[in-house]
LOVEX-837986 format. One record per atom (N, C-alpha, C): atom name; x, y, z. Coordinates in steps of 0.05 Angstrom, whole numbers, plus 5000, padded with zeros to 4 digits. Layout:
// LOVEX-837986
  atom    xx    yy    zz
    CA     X     Y     Z
...
// end
This chain:
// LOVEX-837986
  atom    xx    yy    zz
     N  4695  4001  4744
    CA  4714  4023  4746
     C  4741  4011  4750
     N  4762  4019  4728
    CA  4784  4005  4729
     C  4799  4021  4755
     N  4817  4001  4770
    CA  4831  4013  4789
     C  4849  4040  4780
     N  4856  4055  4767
    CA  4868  4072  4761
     C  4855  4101  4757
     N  4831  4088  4749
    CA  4805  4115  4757
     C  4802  4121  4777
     N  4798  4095  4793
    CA  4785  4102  4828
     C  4804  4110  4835
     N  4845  4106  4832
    CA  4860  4124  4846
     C  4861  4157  4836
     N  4858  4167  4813
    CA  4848  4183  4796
     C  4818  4200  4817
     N  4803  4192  4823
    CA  4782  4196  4835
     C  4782  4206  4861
     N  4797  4184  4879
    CA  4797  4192  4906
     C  4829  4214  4906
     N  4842  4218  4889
    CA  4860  4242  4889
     C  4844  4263  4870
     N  4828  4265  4860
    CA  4810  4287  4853
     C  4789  4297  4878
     N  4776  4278  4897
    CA  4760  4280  4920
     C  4779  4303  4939
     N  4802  4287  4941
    CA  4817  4290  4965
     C  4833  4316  4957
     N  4832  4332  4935
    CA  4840  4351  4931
     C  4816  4376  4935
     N  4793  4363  4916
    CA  4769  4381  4927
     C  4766  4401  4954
     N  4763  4367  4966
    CA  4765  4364  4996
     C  4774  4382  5019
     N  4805  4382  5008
    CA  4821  4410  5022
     C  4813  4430  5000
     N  4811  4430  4982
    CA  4805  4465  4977
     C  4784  4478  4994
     N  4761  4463  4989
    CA  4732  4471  5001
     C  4740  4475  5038
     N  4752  4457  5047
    CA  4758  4458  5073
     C  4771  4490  5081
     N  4795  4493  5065
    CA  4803  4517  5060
     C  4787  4545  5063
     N  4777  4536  5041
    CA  4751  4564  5031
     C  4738  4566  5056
     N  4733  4548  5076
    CA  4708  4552  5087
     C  4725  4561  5121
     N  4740  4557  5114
    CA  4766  4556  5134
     C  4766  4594  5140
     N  4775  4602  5116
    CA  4776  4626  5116
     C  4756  4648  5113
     N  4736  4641  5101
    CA  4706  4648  5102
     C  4707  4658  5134
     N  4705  4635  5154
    CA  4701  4636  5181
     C  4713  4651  5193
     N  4738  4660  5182
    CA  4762  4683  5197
     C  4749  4704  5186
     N  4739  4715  5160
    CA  4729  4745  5157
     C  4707  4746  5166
     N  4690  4723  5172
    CA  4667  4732  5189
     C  4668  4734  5215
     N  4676  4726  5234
    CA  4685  4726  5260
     C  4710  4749  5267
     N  4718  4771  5245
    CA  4739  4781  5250
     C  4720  4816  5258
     N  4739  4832  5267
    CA  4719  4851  5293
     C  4717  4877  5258
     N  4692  4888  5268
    CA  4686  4907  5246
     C  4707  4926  5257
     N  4706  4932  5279
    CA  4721  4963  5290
     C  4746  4956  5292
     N  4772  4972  5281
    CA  4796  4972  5296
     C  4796  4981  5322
     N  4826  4968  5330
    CA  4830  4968  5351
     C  4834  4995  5360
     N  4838  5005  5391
    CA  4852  5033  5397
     C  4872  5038  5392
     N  4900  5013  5388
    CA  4919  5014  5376
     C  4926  5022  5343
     N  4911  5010  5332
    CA  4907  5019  5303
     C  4899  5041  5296
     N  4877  5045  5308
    CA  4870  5080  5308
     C  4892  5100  5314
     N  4902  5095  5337
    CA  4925  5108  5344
     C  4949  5119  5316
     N  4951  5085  5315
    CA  4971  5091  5292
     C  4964  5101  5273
     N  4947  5098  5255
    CA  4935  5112  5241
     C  4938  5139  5241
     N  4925  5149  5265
    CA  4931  5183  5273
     C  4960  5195  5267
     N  4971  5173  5279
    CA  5006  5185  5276
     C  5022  5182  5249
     N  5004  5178  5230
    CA  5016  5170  5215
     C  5000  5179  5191
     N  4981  5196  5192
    CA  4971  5216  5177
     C  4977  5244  5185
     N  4993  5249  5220
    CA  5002  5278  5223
     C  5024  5274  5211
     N  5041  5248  5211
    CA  5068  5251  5195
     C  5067  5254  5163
     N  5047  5241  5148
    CA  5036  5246  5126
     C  5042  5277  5119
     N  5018  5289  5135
    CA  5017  5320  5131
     C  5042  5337  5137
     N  5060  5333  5165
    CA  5082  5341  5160
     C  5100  5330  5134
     N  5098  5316  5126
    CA  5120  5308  5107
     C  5102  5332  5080
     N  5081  5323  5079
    CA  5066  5342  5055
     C  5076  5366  5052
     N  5069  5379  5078
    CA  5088  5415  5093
     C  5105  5415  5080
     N  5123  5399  5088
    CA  5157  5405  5084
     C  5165  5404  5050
     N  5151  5383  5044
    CA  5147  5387  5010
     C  5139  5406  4993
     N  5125  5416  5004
    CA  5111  5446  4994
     C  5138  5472  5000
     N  5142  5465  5027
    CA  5162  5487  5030
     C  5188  5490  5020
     N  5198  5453  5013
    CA  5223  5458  4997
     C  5217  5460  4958
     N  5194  5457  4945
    CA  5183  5465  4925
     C  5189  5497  4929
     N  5180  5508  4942
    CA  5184  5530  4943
     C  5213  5550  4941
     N  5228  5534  4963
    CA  5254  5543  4957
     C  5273  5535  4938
     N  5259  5508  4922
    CA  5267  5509  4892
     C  5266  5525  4867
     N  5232  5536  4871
    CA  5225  5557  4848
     C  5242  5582  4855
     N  5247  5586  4884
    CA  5265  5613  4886
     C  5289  5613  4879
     N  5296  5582  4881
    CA  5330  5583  4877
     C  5331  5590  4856
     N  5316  5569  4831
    CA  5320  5582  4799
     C  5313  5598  4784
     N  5287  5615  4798
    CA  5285  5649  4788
     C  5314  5669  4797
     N  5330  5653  4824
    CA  5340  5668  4820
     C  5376  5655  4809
     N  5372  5638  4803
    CA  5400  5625  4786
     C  5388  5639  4755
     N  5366  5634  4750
    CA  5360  5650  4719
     C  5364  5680  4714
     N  5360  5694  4744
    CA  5364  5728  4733
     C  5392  5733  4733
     N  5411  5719  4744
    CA  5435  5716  4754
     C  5451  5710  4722
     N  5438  5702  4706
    CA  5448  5681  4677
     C  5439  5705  4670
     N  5418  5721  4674
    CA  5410  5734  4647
     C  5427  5761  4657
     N  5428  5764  4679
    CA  5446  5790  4693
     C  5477  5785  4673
     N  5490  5769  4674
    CA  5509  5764  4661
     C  5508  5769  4629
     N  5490  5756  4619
    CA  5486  5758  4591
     C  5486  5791  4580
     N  5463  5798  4596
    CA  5460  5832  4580
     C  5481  5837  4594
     N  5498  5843  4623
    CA  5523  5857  4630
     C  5544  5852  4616
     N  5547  5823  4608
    CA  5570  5817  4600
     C  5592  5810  4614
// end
């Protein structure tokens, strides 16, 4: 084996090396990591699906005072048109 292989070689090893180390690195963190959130997370969670739904509310309610505004900006156009 000419020397340029074997450096070729042991930087192909030594790359392996750390990947696999890696992989197995992090393997160990999702398995060792807790199935249940915390009470904190839960928490937040909560607060942050009532704010969800309030924001949803409020969306609905200003939709609403959109369709009113331009039924009534439209009878207002058409009030004009036939009055003149």
């Amino acid at each position: 084996m000419s020397p340029e292989m074997f450096i070729e070689f042991i930087g192909l090893l030594a790359t392996v090396g750390i990947a696999a180390f890696t992989v197995i690195r992090v393997a160990r963190l999702f398995a060792h990591r807790s199935q249940t959130p915390s009470t904190d997370i839960v928490e937040r969670l909560e607060v942050l699906e009532r704010t969800l739904r309030n924001v949803q509310q409020e969306l609905v309610e200003t939709q609403e005072r959109l369709d009113f505004t331009e039924r009534l900006l439209s009878t207002a156009r058409e009030g004009r048109r036939i009055g003149g």
